[in-house]
DOLUM-983845 format. One record per residue (C-alpha): residue in one letter; residue number from 1; x, y, z; chain. Coordinates in steps of 0.2 Angstrom, whole numbers, plus 2048, in hexadecimal, padded with zeros to 3 digits. Example, Ala and Ser with C-alpha at 12.3 -4.5 7.8 and 13.67 -1.06 7.14 Angstrom:
2
R residu num   X   Y   Z chaine
R      A   1 83E 7EA 827      A
R      S   2 844 7FB 824      A
***
This chain:
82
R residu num   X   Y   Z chaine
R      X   1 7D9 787 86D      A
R      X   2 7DF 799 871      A
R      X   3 7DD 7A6 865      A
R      X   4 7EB 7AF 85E      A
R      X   5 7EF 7C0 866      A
R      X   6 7EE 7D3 85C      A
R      X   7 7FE 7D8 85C      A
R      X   8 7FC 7E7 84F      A
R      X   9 7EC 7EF 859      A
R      X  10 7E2 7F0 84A      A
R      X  11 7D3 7E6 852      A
R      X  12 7D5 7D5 848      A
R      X  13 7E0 7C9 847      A
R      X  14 7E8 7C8 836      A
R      X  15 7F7 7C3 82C      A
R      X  16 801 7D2 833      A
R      X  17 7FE 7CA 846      A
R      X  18 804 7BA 841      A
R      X  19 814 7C2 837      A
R      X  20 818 7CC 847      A
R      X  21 814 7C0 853      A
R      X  22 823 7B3 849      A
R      X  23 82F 7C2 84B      A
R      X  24 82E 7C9 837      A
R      X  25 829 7DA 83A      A
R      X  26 831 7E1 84B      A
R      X  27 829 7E4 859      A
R      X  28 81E 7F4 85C      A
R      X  29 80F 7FE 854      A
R      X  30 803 7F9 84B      A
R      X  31 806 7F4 838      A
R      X  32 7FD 804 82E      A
R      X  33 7FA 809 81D      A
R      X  34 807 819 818      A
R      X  35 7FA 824 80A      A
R      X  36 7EC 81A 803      A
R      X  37 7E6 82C 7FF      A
R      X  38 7F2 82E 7F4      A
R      X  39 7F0 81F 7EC      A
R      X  40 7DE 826 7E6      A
R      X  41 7E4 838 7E1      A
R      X  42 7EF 832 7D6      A
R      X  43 7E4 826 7CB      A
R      X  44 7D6 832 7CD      A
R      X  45 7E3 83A 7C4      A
R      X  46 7E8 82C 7B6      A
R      X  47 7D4 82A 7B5      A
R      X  48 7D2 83D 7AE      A
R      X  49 7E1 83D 7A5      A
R      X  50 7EB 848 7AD      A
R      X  51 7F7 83D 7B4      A
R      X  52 809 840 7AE      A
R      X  53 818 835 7B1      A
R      X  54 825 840 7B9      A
R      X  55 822 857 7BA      A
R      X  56 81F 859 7A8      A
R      X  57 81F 845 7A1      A
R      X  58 814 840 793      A
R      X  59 804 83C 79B      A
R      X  60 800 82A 7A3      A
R      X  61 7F6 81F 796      A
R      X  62 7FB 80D 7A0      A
R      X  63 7F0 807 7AF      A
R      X  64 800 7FE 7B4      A
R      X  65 80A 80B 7B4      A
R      X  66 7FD 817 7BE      A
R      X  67 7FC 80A 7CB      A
R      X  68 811 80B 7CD      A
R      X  69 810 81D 7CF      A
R      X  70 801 81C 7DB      A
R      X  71 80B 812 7E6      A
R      X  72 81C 818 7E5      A
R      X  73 816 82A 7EA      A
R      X  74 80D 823 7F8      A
R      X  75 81D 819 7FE      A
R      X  76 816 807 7FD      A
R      X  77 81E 7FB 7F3      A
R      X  78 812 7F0 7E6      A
R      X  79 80F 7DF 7EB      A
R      X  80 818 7CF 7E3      A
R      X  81 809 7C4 7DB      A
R      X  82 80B 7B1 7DA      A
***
């Protein structure tokens, strides 16, 4: 049995390869990550509570709500659980 090409050229064959390789992400680079630094800043900054939602916002008691700022600064989207 052959084994299944890297069509991302991240090293490993994963669930991004397969999703390329049946056309659902176009054809081209490799998938990558947009800010996971960010993503840390920002609950480093929730943790010491100085996290604030929007300039000048009451600050950020919610875990939840820290984690949708984290991500919507760094331009991902959340992922949908089952």
């Amino acid at each position: 049995m052959a084994k299944f090409p890297d069509l991302t050229g991240d090293g490993q064959v994963t669930k991004a390869d397969v999703l390329k390789g049946r056309g659902v992400y176009k054809k081209g680079g490799a998938v990558k990550k947009k800010m996971p630094g960010k993503v840390e800043k920002v609950m480093r900054e929730f943790k010491s509570g100085k996290l604030h939602s929007g300039k000048k916002g009451p600050v950020v008691k919610s875990r939840k709500q820290a984690i949708a700022i984290a991500l919507s600064e760094a331009g991902m989207s959340k992922k949908k659980g089952k």
